[in-house]
ZAVEXKE-921176 format. One record per residue (C-alpha): residue number from 1; residue in one letter; x, y, z. Coordinates in steps of 0.2 Angstrom, whole numbers. Example, Ala and Ser with C-alpha at 12.3 -4.5 7.8 and 13.67 -1.06 7.14 Angstrom:
ZAVEXKE-921176
REC   i aa     x     y     z
REC   1  A    62   -22    39
REC   2  S    68    -5    36
***
This chain:
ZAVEXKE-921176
REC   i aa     x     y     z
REC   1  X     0     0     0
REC   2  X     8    18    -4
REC   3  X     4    23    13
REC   4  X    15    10    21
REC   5  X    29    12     9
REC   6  X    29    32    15
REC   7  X    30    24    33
REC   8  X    45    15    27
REC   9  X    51    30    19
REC  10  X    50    42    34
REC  11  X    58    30    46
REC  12  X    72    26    33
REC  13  X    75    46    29
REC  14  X    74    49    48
REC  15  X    85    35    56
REC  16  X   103    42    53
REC  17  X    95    58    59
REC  18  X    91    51    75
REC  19  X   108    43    77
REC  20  X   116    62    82
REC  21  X   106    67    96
REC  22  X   114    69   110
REC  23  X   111    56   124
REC  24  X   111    71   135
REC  25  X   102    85   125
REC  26  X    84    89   132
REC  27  X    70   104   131
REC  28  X    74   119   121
REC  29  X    92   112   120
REC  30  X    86    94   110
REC  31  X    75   103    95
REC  32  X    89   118    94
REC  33  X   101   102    90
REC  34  X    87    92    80
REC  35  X    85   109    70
REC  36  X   105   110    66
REC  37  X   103    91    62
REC  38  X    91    95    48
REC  39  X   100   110    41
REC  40  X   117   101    39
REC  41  X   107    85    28
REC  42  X   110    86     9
REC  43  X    96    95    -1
REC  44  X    91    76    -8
REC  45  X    88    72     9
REC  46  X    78    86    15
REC  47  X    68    87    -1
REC  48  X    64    67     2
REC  49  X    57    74    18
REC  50  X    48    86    10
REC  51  X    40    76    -2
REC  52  X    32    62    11
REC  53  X    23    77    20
REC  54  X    19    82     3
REC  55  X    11    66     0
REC  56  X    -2    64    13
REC  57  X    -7    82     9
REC  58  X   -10    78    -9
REC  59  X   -20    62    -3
REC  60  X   -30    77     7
REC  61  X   -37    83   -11
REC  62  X   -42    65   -16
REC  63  X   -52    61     0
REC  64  X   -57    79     1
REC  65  X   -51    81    18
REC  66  X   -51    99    25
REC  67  X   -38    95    40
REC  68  X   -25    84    43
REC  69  X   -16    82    61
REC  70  X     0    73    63
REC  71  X    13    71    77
REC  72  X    14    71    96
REC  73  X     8    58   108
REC  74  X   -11    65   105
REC  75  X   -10    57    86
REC  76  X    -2    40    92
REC  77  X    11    40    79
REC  78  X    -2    41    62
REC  79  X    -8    54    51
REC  80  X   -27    61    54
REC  81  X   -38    69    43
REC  82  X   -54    77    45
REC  83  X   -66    72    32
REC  84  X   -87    82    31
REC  85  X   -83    84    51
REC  86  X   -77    70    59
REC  87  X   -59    66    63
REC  88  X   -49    47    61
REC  89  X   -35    41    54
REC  90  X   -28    40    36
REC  91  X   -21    21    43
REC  92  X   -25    12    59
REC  93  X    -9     3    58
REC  94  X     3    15    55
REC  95  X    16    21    70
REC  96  X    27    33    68
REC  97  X    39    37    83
REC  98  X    39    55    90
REC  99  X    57    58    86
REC 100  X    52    53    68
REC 101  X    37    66    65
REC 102  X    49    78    76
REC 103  X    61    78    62
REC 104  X    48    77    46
REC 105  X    41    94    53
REC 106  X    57   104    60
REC 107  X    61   100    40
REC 108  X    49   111    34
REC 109  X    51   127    43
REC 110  X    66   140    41
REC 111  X    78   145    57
REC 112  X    67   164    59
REC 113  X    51   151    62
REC 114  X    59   138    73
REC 115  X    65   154    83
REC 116  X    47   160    86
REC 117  X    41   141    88
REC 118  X    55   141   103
REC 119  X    49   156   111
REC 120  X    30   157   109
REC 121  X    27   138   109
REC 122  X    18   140    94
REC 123  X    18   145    76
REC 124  X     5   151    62
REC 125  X    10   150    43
REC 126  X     7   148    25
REC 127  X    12   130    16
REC 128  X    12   129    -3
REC 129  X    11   110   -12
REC 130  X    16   110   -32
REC 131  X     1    99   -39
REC 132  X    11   101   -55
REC 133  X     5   111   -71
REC 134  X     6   128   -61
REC 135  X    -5   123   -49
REC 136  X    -4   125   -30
REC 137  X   -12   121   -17
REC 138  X    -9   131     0
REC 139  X   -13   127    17
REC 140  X   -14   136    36
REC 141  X    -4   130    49
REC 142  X    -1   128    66
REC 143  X    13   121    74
REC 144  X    15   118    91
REC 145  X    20   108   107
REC 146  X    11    91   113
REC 147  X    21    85   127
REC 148  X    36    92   122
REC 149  X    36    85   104
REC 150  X    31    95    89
REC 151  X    13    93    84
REC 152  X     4   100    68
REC 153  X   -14   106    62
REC 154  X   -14   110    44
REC 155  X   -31   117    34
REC 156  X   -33   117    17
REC 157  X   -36   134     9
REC 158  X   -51   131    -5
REC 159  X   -44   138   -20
REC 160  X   -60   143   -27
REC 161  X   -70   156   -19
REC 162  X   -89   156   -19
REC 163  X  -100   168   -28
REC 164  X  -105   180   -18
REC 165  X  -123   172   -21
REC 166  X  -120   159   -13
REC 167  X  -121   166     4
REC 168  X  -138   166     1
REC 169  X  -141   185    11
REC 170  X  -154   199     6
REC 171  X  -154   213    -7
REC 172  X  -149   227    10
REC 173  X  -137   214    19
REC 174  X  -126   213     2
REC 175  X  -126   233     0
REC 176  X  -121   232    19
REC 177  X  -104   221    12
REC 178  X  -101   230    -2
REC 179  X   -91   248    -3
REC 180  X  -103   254   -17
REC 181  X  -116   258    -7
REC 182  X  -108   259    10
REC 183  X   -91   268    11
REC 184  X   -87   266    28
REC 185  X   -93   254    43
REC 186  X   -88   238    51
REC 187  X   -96   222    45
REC 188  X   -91   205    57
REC 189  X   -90   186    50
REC 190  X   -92   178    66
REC 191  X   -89   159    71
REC 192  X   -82   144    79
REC 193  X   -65   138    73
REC 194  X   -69   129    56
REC 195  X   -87   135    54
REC 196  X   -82   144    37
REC 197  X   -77   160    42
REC 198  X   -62   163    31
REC 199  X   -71   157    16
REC 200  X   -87   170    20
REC 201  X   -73   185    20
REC 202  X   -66   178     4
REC 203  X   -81   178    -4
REC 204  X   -85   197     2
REC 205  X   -68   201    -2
REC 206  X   -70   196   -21
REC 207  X   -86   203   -24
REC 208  X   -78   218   -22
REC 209  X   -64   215   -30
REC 210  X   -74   212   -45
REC 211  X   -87   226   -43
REC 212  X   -79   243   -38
REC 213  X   -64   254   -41
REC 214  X   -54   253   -23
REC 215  X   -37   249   -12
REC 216  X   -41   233    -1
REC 217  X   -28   229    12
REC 218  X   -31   212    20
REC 219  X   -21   209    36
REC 220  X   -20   191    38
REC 221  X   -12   178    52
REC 222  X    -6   167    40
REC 223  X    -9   175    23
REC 224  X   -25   160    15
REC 225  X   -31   164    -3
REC 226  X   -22   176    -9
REC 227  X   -36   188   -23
REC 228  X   -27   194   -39
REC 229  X   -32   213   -43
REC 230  X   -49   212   -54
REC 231  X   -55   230   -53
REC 232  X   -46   235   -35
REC 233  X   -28   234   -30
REC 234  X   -25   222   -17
REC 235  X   -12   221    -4
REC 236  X   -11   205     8
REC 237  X    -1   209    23
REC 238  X     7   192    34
REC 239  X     8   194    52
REC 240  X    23   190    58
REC 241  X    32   192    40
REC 242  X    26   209    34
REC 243  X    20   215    49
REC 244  X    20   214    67
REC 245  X     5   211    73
REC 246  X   -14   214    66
REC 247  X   -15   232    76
REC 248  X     1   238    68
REC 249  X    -6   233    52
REC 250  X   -21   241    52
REC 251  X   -12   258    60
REC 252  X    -3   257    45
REC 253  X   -11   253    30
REC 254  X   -23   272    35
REC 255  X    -6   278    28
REC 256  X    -8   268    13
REC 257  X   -20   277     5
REC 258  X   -35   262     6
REC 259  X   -55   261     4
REC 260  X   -56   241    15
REC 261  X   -47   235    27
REC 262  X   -48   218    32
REC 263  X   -41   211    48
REC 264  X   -41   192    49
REC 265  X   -47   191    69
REC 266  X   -52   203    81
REC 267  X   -38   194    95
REC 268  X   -39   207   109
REC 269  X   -42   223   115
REC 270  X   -29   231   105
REC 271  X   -34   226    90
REC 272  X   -53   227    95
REC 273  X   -49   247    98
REC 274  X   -38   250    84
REC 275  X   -53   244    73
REC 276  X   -68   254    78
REC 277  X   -55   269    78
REC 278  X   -48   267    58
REC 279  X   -68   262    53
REC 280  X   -73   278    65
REC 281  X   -59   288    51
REC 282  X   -73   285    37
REC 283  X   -66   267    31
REC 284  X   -75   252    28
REC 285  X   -69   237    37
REC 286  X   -71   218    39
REC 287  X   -67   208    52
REC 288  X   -70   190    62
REC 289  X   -71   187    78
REC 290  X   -75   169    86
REC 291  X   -92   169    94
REC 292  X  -108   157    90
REC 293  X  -120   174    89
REC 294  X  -124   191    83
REC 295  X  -126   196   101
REC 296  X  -110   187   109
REC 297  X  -100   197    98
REC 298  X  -108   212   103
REC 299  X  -105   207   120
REC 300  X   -86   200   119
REC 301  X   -81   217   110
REC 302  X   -86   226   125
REC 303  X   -81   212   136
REC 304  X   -62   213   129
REC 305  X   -60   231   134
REC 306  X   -57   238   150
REC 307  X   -72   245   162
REC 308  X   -68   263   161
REC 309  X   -68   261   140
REC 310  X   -84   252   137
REC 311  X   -97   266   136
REC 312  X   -85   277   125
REC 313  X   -83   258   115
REC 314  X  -101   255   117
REC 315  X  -106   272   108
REC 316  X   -91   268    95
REC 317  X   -98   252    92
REC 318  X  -115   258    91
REC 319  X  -109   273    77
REC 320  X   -98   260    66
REC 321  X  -105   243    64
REC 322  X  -116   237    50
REC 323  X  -118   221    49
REC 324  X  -113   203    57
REC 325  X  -117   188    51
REC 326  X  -113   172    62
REC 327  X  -111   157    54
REC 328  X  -110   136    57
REC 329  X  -105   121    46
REC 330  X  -120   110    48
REC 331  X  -120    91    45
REC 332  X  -132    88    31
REC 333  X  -140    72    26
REC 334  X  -131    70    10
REC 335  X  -116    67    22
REC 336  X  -108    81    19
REC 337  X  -110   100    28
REC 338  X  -120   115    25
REC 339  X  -120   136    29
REC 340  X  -130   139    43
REC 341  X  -130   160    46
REC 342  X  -140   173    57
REC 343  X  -138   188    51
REC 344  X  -140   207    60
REC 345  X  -141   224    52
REC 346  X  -137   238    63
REC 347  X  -153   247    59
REC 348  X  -157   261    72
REC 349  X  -166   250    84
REC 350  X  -150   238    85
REC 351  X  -140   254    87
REC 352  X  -151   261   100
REC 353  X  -151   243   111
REC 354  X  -131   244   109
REC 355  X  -126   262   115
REC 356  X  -141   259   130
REC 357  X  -134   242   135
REC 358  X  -149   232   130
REC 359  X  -143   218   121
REC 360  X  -152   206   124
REC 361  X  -168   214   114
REC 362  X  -157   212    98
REC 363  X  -163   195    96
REC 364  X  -181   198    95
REC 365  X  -175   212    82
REC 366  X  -168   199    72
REC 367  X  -181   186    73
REC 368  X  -193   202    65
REC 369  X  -182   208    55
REC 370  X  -185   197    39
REC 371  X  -188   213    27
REC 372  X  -172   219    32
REC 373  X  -164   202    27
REC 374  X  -160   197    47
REC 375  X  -162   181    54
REC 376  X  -158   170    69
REC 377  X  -148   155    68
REC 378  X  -162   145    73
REC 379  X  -173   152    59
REC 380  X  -161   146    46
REC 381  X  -160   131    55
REC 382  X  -180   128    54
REC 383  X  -177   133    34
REC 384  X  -163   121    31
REC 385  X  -173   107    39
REC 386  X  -189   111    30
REC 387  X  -179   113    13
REC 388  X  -175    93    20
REC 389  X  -155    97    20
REC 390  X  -153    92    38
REC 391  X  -160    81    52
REC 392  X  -170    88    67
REC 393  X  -159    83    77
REC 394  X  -144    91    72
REC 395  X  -157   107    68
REC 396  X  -157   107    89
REC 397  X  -140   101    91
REC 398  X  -134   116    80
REC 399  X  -145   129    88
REC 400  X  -138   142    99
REC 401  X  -156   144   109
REC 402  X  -162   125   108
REC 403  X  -175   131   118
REC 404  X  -183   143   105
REC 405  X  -178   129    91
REC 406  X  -190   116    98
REC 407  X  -204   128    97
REC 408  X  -199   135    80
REC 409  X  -197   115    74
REC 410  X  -216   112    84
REC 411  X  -224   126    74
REC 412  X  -217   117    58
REC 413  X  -225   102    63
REC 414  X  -244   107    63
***
């Protein structure tokens, strides 16, 4: 099988390696070593490396895998992937020995990486496989510690981005997106980790492209799909390589003459700040933040920020924002997943309940705000059901307010 002969290969490529560690050499000391052991191995050598990793991330297009994990005690010497949701591995059999996986992904990053992997425990960047042709397929990354050995999460990054149609959002929530009709405002593609948010962004992020005359600067940790200039020059902008953080960037690109400004996540207060201020400037900015609702991130922006700030952040926020949508991938019944949403538009009533504090009336703004294009998750959920896309069980499962989704499902019944 051509997975066991890669087994074969990785412990034949990694054995002389593992011959020159020091007995003695432990901690921060034993990967600074392993790390000098890869660099002084022949280009063959590290490129035979390479090209096993490469492998089972190719074999990710064919099963149509959108993760793979590999490394540390936590994968039991295999190679996961995560296939429609749900996580296993590529070979039951398979056991690669820590040291081994140690070695096949210090190959891959560059000293100025394995710095920062020593120092914060962790590292985000881009990976690029040559599917031959011209072709590439890149991927997100994480690599970090798992009981001392070196783990790693890689995503694939879907080449093709969706029309913007596809989001399935209303005539005055798409205008709320776009720079044509709105020049300025903060619009939010919210989420869990791996509920699409990325893609959601990329999608906004070409329709512009295609459909007005602009500068858009997206501020990425790592840099995903990268947009080729259509009708708008567009800078990407990789933390950690072309800038320092996501605030810095932002700070900067207002000297960059732009129209959009997208930064990848809403991390902290910092960022959180630095945001409402450059969309406060008269600039029209996108962002994501990871919450499950419309109203949690409402709540975790002035959550992040410091007592004495939040009615000055709470009347900011109230003056800026313009839209959120808030999105889950949903198992559906053709065994696959699904775009879940609820959607807000900061109409005056929303702006109103944010700078008096009253959040919790925005849900009921959004389970009456159908004209306006708004919607709760668990209205999209009852639609997705009804449209017999997915179960009712996972309708409740999937539901932020399971409570409110039993009775929405109940009415559906009679």
């Amino acid at each position: 099988m051509q997975t066991a002969e890669k087994k074969h290969t990785l412990t034949e490529l990694a054995a002389p390696l593992i011959k020159q560690i020091p007995f003695a050499a432990s901690g921060s000391e034993l990967f600074v070593k392993m790390g000098e052991i890869v660099d002084g191995q022949s280009q063959e050598a590290r490129s035979a490396l390479k090209d096993i990793l490469d492998g089972y991330l190719k074999a990710m297009l064919k099963n149509e895998a959108s993760d793979i994990d590999l490394g540390g005690p936590g994968c039991d010497g295999k190679v996961w992937y995560r296939i429609y949701g749900d996580k296993s591995p590529t070979d039951k059999n398979q056991n690669f020995t820590l040291q081994e996986t140690d070695f096949l992904l210090l190959n891959i990053i560059i000293d100025r990486q394995r710095e920062k992997l020593h120092n914060d425990r962790n590292l985000d960047f881009s990976y690029s496989v040559e599917l031959g042709e011209g072709n590439t397929q890149r991927f997100r990354a994480d690599m970090y510690l798992d009981m001392g050995h070196l783990a790693l999460n890689m995503r694939k990054i879907d080449n093709t981005i969706r029309p913007f149609k596809s989001l399935g959002v209303g005539a005055e929530v798409a205008k709320a997106l776009s720079l044509k009709y709105y020049k300025y405002g903060l619009s939010l593609i919210t989420g869990i980790t791996g509920s699409g948010k990325s893609s959601t962004l990329d999608t906004i992020i070409d329709a512009n492209n295609r459909t007005v005359d602009s500068h858009i600067v997206v501020i990425s940790s790592p840099v995903e799909l990268i947009h080729k200039p259509i009708r708008s020059v567009v800078r990407h902008r990789e933390v950690g390589r072309d800038v320092e953080s996501f605030k810095d960037g932002a700070i900067q690109a207002l000297r960059q003459d732009p129209d959009i400004i997208v930064i990848g996540e809403l991390r902290d207060s910092d960022t959180i700040l630095t945001a409402l201020e450059i969309t406060d400037s008269g600039h029209k900015t996108f962002s994501t933040l990871h919450t499950s609702s419309a109203m949690d991130s409402i709540e975790r922006i002035l959550g992040e920020v410091p007592t004495e700030e939040q009615n000055r952040v709470r009347n900011r926020l109230a003056d800026v924002l313009t839209c959120v949508i808030s999105q889950k991938l949903v198992p559906s019944l053709d065994r696959k997943r699904v775009l879940a949403k609820e959607v807000l538009i900061a109409n005056a009533s929303v702006k109103a309940a944010i700078r008096n504090n009253n959040i919790g009336e925005i849900y009921q703004m959004q389970m009456e705000g159908s004209q306006q294009g708004m919607n709760t998750l668990e209205q999209d959920l009852k639609r997705l059901f009804l449209g017999g896309k997915i179960s009712k069980e996972n309708a409740i499962n999937y539901s932020n307010n399971k409570t409110k989704m039993v009775q929405l499902l109940s009415e559906a019944d009679y």
